[in-house]
N, CA, C, O and CB atoms as a CASP TS submission, in Angstrom:
PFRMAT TS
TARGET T0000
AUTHOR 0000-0000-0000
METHOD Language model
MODEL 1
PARENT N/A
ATOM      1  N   UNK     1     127.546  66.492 101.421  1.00  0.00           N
ATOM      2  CA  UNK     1     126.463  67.440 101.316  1.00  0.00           C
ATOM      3  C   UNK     1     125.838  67.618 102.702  1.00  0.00           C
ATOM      4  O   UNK     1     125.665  66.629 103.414  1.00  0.00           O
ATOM      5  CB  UNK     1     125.408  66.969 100.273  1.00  0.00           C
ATOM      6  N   UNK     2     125.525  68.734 103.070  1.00  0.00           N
ATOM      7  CA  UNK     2     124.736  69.344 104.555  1.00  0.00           C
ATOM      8  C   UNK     2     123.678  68.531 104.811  1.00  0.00           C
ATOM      9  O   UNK     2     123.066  68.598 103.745  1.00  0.00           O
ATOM     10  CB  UNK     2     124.066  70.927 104.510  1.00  0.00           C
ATOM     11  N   UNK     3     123.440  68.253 105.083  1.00  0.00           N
ATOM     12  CA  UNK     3     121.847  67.474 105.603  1.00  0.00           C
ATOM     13  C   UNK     3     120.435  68.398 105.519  1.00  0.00           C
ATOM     14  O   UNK     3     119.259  68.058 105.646  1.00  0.00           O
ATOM     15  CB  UNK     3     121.947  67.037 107.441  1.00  0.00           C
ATOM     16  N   UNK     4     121.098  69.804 105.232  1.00  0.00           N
ATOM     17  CA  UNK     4     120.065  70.976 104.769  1.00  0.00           C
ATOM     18  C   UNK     4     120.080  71.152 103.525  1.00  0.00           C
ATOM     19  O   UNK     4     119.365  72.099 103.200  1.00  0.00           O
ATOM     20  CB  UNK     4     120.272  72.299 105.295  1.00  0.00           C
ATOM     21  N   UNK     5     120.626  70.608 102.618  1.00  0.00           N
ATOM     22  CA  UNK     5     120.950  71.175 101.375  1.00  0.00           C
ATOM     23  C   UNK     5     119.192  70.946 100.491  1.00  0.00           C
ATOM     24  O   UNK     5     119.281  71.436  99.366  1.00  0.00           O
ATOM     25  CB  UNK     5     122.541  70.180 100.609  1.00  0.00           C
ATOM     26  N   UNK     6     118.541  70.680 100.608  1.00  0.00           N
ATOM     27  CA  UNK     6     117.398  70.336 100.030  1.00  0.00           C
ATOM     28  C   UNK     6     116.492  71.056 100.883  1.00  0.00           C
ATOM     29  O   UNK     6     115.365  71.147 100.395  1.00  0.00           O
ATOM     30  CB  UNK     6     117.167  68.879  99.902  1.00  0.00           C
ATOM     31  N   UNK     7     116.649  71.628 102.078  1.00  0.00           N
ATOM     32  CA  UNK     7     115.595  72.591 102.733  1.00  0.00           C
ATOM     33  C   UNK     7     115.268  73.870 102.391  1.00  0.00           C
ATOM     34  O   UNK     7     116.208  74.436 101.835  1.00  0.00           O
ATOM     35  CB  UNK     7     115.853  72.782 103.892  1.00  0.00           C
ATOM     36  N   UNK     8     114.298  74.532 102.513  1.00  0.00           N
ATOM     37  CA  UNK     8     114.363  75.774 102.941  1.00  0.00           C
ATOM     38  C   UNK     8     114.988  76.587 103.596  1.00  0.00           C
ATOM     39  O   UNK     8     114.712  76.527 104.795  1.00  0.00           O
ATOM     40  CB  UNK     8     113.791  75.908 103.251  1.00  0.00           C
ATOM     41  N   UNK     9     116.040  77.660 103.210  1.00  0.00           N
ATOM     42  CA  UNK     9     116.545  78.352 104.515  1.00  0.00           C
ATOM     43  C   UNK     9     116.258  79.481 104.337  1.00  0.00           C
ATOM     44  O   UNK     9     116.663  79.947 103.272  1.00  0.00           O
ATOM     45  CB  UNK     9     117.918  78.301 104.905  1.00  0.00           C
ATOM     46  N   UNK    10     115.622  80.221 105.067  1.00  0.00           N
ATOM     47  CA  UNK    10     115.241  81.503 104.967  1.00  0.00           C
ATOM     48  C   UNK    10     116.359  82.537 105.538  1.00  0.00           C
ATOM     49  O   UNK    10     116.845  82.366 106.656  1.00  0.00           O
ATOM     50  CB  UNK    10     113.934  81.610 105.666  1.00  0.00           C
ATOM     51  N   UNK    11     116.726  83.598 104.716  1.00  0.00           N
ATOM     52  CA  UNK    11     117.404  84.623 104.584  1.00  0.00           C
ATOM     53  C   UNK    11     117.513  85.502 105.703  1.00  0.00           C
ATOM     54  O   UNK    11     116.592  86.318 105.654  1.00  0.00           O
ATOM     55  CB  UNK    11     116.997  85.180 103.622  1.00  0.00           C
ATOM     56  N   UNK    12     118.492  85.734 107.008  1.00  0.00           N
ATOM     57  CA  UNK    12     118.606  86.820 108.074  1.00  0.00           C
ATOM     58  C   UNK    12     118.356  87.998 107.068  1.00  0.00           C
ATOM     59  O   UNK    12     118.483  87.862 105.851  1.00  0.00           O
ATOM     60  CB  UNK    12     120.174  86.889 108.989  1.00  0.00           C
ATOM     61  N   UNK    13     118.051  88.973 107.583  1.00  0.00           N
ATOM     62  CA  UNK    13     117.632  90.467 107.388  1.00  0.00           C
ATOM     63  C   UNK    13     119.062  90.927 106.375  1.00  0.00           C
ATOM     64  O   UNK    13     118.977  91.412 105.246  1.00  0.00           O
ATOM     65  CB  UNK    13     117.450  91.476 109.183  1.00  0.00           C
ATOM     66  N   UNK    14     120.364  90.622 107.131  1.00  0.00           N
ATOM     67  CA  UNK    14     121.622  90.784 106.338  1.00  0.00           C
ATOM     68  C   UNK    14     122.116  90.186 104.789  1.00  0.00           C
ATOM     69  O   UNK    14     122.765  90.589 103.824  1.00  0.00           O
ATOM     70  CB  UNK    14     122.493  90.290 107.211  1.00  0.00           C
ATOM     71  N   UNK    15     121.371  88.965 105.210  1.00  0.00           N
ATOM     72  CA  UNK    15     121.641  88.354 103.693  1.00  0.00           C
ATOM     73  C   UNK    15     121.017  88.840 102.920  1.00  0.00           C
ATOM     74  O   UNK    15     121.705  89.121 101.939  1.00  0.00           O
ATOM     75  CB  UNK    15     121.425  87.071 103.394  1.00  0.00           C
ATOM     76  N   UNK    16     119.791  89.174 102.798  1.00  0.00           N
ATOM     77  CA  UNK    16     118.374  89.280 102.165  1.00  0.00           C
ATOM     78  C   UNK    16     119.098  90.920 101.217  1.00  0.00           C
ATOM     79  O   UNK    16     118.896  91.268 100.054  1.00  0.00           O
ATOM     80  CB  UNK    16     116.631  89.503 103.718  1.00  0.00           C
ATOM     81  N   UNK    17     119.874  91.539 102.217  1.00  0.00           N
ATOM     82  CA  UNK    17     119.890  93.040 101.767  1.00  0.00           C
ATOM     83  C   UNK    17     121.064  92.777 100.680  1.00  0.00           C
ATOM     84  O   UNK    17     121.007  93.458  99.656  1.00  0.00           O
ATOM     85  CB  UNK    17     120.285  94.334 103.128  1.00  0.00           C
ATOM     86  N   UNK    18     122.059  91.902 100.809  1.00  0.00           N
ATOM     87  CA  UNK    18     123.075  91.587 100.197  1.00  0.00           C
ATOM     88  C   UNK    18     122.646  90.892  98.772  1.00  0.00           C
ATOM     89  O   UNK    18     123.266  91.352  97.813  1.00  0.00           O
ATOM     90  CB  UNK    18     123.871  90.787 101.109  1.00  0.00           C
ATOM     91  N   UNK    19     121.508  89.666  98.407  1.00  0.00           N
ATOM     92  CA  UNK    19     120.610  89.256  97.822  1.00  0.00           C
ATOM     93  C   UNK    19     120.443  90.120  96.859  1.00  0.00           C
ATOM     94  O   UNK    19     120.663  89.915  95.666  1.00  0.00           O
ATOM     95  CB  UNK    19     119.666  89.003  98.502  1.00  0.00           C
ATOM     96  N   UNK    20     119.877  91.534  97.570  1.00  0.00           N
ATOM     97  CA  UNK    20     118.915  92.312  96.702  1.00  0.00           C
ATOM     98  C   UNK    20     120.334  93.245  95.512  1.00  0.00           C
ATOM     99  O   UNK    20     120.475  93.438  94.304  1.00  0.00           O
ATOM    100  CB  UNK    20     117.668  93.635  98.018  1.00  0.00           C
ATOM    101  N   UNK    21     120.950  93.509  96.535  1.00  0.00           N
ATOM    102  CA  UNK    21     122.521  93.528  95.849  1.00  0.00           C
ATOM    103  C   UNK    21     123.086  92.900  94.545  1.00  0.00           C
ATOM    104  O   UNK    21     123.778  93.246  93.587  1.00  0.00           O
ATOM    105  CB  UNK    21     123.372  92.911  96.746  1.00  0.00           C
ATOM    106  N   UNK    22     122.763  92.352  94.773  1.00  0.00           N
ATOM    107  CA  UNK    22     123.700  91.122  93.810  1.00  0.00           C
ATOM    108  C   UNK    22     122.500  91.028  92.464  1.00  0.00           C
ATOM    109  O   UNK    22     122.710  90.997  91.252  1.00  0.00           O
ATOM    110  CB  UNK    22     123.969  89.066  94.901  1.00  0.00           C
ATOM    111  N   UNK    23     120.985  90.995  93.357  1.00  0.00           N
ATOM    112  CA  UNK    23     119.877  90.851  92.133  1.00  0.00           C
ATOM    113  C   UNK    23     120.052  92.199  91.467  1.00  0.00           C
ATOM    114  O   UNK    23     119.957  92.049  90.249  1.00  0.00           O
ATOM    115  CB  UNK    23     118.137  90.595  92.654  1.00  0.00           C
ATOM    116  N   UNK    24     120.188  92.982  91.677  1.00  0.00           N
ATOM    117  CA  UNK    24     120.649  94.187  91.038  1.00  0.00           C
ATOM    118  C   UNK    24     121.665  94.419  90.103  1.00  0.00           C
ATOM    119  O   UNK    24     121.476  95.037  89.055  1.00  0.00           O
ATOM    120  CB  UNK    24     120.933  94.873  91.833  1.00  0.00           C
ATOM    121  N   UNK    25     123.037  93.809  90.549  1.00  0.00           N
ATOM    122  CA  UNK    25     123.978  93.968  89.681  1.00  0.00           C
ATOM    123  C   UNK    25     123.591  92.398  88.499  1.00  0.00           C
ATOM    124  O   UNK    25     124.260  92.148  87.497  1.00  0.00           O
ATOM    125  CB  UNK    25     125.626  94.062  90.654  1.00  0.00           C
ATOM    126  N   UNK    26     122.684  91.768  88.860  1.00  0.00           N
ATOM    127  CA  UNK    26     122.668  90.092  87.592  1.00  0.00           C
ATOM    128  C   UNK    26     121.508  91.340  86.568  1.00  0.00           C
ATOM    129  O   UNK    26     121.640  91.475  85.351  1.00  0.00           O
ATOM    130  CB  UNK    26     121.364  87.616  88.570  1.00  0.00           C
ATOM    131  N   UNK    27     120.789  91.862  87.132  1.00  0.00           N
ATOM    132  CA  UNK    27     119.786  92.758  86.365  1.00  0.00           C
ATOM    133  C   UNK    27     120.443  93.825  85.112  1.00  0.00           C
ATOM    134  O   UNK    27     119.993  93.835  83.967  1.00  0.00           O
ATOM    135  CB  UNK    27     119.038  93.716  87.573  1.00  0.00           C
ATOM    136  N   UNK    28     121.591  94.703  85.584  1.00  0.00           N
ATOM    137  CA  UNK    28     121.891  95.370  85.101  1.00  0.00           C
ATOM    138  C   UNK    28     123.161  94.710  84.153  1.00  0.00           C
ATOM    139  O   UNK    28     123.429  95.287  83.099  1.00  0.00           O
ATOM    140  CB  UNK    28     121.929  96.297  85.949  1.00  0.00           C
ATOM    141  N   UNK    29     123.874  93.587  84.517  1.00  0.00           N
ATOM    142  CA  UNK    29     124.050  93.471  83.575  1.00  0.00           C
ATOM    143  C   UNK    29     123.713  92.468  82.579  1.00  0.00           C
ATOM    144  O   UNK    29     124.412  92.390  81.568  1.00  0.00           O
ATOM    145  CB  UNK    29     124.816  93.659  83.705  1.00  0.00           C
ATOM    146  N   UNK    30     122.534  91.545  82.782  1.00  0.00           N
ATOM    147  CA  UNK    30     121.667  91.458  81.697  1.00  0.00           C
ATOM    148  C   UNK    30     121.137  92.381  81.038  1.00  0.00           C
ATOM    149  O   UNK    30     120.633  92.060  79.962  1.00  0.00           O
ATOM    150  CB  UNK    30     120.844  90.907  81.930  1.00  0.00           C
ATOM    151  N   UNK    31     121.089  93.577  81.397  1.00  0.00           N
ATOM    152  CA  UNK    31     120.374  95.163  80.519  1.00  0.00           C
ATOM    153  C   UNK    31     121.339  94.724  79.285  1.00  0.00           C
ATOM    154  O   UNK    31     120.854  94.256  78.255  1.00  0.00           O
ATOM    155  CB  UNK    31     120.812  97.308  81.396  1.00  0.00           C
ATOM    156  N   UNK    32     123.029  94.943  79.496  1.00  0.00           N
ATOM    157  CA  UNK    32     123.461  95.480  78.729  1.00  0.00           C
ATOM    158  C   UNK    32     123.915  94.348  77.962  1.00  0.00           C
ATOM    159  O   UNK    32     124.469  94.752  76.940  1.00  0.00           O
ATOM    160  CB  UNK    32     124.208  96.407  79.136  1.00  0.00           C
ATOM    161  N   UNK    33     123.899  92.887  78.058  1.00  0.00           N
ATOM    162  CA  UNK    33     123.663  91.327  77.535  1.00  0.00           C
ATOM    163  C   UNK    33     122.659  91.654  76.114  1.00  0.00           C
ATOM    164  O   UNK    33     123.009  91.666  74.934  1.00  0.00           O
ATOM    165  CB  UNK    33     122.681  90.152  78.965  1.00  0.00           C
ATOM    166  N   UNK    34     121.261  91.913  76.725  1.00  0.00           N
ATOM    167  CA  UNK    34     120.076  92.238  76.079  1.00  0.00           C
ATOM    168  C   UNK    34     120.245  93.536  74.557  1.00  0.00           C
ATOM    169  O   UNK    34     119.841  93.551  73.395  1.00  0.00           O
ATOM    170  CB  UNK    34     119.111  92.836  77.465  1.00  0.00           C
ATOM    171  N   UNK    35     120.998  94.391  75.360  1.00  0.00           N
ATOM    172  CA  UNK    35     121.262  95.498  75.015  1.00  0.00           C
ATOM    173  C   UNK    35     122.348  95.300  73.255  1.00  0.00           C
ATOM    174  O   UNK    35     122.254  95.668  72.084  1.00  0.00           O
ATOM    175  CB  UNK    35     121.999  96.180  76.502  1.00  0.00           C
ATOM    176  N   UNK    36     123.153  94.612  73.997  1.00  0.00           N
ATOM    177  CA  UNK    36     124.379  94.752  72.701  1.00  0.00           C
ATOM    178  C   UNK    36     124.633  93.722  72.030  1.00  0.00           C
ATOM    179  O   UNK    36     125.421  93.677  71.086  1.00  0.00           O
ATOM    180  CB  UNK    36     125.771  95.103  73.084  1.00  0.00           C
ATOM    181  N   UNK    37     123.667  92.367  72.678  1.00  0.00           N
ATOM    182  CA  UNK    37     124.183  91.038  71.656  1.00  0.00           C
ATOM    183  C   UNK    37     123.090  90.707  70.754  1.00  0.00           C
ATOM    184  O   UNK    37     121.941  90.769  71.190  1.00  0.00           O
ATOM    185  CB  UNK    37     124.566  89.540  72.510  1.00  0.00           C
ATOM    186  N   UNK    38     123.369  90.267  69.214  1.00  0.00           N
ATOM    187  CA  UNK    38     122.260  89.679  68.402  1.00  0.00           C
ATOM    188  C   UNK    38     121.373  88.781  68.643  1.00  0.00           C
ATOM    189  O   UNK    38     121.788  87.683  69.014  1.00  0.00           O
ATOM    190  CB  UNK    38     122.618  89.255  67.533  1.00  0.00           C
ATOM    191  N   UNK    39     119.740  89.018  68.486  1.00  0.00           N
ATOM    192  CA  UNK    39     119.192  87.658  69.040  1.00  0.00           C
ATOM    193  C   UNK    39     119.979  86.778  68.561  1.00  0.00           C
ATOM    194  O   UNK    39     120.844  86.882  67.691  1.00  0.00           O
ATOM    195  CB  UNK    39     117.791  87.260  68.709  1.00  0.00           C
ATOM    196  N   UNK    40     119.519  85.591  69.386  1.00  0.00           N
ATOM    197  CA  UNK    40     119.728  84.381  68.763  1.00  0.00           C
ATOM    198  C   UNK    40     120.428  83.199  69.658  1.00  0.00           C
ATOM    199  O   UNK    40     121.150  83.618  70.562  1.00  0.00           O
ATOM    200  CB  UNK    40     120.528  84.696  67.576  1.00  0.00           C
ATOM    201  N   UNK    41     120.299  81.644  69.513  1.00  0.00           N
ATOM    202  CA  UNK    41     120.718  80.807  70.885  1.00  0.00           C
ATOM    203  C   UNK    41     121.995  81.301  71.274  1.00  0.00           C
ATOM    204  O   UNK    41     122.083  81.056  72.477  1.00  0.00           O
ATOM    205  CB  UNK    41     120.849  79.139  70.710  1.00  0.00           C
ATOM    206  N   UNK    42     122.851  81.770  70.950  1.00  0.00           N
ATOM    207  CA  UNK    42     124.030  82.298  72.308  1.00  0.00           C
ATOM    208  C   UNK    42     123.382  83.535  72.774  1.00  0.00           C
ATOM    209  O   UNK    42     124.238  84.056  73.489  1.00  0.00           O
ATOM    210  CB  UNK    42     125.886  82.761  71.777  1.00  0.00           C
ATOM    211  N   UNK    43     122.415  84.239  72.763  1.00  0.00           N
ATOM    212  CA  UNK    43     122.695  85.395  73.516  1.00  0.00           C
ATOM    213  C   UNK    43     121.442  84.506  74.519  1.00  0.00           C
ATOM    214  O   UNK    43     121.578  84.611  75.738  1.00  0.00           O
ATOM    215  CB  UNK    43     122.466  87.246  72.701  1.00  0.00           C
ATOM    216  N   UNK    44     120.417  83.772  74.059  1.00  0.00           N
ATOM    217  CA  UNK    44     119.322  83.014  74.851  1.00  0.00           C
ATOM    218  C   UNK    44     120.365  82.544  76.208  1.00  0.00           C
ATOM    219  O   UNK    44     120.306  83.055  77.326  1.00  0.00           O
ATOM    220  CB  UNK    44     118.518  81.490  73.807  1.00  0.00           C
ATOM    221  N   UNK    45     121.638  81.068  75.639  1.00  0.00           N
ATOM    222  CA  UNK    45     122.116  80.828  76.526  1.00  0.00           C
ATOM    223  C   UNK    45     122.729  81.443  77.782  1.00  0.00           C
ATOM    224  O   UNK    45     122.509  81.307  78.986  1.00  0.00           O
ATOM    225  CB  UNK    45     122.548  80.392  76.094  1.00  0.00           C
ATOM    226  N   UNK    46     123.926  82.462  76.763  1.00  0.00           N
ATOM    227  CA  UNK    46     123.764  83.571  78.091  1.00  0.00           C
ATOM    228  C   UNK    46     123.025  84.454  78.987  1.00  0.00           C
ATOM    229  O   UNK    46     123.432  85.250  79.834  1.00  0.00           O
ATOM    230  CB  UNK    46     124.176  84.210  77.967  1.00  0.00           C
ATOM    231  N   UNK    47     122.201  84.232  78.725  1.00  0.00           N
ATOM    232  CA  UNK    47     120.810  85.098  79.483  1.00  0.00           C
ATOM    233  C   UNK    47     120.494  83.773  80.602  1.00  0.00           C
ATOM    234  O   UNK    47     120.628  83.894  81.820  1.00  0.00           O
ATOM    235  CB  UNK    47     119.040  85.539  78.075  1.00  0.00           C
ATOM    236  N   UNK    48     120.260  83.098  80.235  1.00  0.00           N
ATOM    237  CA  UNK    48     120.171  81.612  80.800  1.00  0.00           C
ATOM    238  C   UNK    48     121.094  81.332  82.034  1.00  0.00           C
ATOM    239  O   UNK    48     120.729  80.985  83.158  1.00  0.00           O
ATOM    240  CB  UNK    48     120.597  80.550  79.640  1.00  0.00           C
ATOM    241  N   UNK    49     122.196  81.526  81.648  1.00  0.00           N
ATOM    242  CA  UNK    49     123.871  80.914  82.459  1.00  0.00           C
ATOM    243  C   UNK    49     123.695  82.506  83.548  1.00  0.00           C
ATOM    244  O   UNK    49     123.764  82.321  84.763  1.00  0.00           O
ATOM    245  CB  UNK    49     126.058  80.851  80.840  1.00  0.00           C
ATOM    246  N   UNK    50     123.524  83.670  83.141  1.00  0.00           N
ATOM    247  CA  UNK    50     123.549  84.450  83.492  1.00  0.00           C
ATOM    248  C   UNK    50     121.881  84.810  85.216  1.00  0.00           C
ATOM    249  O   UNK    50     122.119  85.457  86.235  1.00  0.00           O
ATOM    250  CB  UNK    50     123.756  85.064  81.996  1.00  0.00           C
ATOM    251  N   UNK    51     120.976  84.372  85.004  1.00  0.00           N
ATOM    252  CA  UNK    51     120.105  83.971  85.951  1.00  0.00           C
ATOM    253  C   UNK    51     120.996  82.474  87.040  1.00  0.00           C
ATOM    254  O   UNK    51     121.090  82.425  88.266  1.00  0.00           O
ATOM    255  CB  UNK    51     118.556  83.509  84.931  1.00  0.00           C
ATOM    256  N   UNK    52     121.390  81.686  86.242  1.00  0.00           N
ATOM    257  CA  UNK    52     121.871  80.332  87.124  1.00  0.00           C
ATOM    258  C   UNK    52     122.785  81.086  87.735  1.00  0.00           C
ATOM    259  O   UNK    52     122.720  81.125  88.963  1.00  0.00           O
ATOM    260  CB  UNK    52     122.520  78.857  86.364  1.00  0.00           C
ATOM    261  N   UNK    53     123.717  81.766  87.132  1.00  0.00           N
ATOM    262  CA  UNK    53     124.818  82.627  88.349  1.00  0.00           C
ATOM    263  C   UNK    53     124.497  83.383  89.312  1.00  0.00           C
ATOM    264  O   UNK    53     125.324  83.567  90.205  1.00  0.00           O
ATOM    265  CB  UNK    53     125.670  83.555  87.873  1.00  0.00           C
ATOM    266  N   UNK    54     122.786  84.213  89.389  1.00  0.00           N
ATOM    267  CA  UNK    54     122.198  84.935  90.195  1.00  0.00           C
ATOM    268  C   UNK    54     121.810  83.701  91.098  1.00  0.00           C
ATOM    269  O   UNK    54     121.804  83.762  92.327  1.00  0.00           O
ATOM    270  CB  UNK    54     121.112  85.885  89.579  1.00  0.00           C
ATOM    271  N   UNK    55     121.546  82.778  90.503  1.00  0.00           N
ATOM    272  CA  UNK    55     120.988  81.953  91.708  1.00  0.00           C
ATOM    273  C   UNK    55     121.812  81.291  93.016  1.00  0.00           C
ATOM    274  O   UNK    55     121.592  81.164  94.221  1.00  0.00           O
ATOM    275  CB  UNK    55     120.391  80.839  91.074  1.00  0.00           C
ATOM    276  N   UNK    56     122.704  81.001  92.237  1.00  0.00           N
ATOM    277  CA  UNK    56     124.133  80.428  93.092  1.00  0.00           C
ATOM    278  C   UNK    56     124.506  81.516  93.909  1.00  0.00           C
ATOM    279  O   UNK    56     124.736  81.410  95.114  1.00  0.00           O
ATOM    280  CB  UNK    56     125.559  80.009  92.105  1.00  0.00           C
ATOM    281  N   UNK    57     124.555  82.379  93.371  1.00  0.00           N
ATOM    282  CA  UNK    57     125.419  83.517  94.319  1.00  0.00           C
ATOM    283  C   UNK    57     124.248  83.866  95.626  1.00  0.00           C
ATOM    284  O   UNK    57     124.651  84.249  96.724  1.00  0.00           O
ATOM    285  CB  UNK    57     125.868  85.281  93.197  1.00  0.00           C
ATOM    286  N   UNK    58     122.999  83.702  95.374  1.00  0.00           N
ATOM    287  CA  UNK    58     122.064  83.485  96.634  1.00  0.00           C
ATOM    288  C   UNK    58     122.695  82.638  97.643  1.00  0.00           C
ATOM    289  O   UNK    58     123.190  83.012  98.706  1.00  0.00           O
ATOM    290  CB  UNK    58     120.697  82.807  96.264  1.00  0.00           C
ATOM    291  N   UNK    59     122.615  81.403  97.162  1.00  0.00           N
ATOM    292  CA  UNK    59     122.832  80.191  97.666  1.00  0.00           C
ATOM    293  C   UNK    59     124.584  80.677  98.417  1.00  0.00           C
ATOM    294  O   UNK    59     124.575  81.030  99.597  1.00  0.00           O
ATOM    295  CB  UNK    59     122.682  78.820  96.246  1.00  0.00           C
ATOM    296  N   UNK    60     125.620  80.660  97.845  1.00  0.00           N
ATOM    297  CA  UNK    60     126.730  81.321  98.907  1.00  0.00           C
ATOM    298  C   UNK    60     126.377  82.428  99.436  1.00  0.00           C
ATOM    299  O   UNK    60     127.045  82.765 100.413  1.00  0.00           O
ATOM    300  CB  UNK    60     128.034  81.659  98.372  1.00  0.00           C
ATOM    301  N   UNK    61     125.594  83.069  99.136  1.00  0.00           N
ATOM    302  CA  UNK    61     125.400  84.061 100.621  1.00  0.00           C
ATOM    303  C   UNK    61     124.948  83.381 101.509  1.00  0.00           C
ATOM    304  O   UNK    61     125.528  83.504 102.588  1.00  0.00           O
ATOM    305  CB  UNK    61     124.431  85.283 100.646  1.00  0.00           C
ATOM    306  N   UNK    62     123.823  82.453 101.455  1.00  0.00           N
ATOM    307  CA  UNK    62     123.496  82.013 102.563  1.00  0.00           C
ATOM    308  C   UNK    62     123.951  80.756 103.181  1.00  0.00           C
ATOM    309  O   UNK    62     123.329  80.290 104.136  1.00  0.00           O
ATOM    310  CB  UNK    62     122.411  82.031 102.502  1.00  0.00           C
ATOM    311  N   UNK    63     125.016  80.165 102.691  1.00  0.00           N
ATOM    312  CA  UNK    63     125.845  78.876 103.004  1.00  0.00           C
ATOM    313  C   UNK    63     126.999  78.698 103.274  1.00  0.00           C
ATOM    314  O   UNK    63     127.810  79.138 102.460  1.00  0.00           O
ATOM    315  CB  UNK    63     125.862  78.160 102.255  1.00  0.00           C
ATOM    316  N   UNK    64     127.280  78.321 103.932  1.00  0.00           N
ATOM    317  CA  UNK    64     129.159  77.794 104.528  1.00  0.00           C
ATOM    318  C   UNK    64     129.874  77.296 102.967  1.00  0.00           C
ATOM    319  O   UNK    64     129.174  76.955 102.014  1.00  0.00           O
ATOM    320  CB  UNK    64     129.187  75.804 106.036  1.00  0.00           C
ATOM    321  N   UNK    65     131.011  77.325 102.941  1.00  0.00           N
ATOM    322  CA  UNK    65     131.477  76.312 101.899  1.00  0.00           C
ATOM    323  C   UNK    65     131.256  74.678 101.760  1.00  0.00           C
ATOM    324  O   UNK    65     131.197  74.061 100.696  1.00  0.00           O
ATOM    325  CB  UNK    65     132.771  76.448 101.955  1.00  0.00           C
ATOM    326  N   UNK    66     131.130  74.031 103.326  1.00  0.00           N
ATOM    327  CA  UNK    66     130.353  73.113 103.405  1.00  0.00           C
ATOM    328  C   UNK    66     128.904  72.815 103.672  1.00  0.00           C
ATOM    329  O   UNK    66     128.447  71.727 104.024  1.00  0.00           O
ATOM    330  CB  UNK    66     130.825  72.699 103.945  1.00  0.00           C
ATOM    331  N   UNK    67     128.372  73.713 103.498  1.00  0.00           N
ATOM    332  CA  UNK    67     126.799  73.398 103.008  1.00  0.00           C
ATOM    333  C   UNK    67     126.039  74.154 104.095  1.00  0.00           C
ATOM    334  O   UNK    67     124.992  74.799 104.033  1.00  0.00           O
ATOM    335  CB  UNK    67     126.300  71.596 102.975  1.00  0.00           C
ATOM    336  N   UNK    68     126.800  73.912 105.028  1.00  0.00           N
ATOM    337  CA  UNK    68     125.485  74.237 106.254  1.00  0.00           C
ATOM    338  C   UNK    68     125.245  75.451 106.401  1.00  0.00           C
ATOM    339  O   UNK    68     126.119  76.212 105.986  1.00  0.00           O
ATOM    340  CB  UNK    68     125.708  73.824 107.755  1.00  0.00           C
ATOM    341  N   UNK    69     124.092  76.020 106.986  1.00  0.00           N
ATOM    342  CA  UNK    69     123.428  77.725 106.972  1.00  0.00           C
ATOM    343  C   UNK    69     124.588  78.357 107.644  1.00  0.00           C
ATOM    344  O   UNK    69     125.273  77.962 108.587  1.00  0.00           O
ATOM    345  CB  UNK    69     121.750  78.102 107.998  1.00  0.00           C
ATOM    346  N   UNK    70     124.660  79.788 106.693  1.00  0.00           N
ATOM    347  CA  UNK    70     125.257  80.483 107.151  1.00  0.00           C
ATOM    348  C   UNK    70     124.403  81.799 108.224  1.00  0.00           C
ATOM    349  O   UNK    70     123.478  82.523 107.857  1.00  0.00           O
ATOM    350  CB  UNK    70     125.975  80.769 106.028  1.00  0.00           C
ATOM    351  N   UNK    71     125.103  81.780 109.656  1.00  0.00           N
ATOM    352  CA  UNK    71     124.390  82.443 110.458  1.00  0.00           C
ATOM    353  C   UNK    71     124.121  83.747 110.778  1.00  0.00           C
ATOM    354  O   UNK    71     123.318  84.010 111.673  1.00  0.00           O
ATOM    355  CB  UNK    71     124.616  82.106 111.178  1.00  0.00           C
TER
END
C-alpha cells in the first residue's frame, strides 16, 4: 500500500473534469436502476454497490495501480 493511501489527495483540474464524468454516467444510470427495478433489498443493494463503484472509479482516476498519486 502507498504511504498516501489514507491521505487526502486533491484532484488536478483534469481529473476533477473526468470525476464529474463518470459522476454523471453512476447518476444516470442509477435513474434507470431506480426507474425499472421493484423496491425492495436487491434493488437497495444495488443502489448501494452502485455509489461504491462511483467511488472507486474516483479513486483510479486519481491513483497509479500501485497506490501512489496520479500526476
Amino acid at each position: 500500500m502507498h504511504s498516501s493511501t489514507f491521505e487526502y489527495l486533491k484532484p488536478t483540474d483534469a481529473q476533477i473534469s473526468q470525476m464529474a464524468r463518470v459522476r454523471e454516467a453512476v447518476a444516470t444510470c442509477c435513474g434507470v436502476l431506480q426507474a425499472d427495478m421493484p423496491d425492495g433489498p436487491d434493488k437497495t443493494y444495488t443502489i448501494r454497490k452502485l455509489r461504491e463503484v462511483g467511488m472507486w472509479a474516483n479513486v483510479a482516476i486519481t491513483r497509479n495501480p500501485d497506490g501512489s498519486p496520479r500526476a
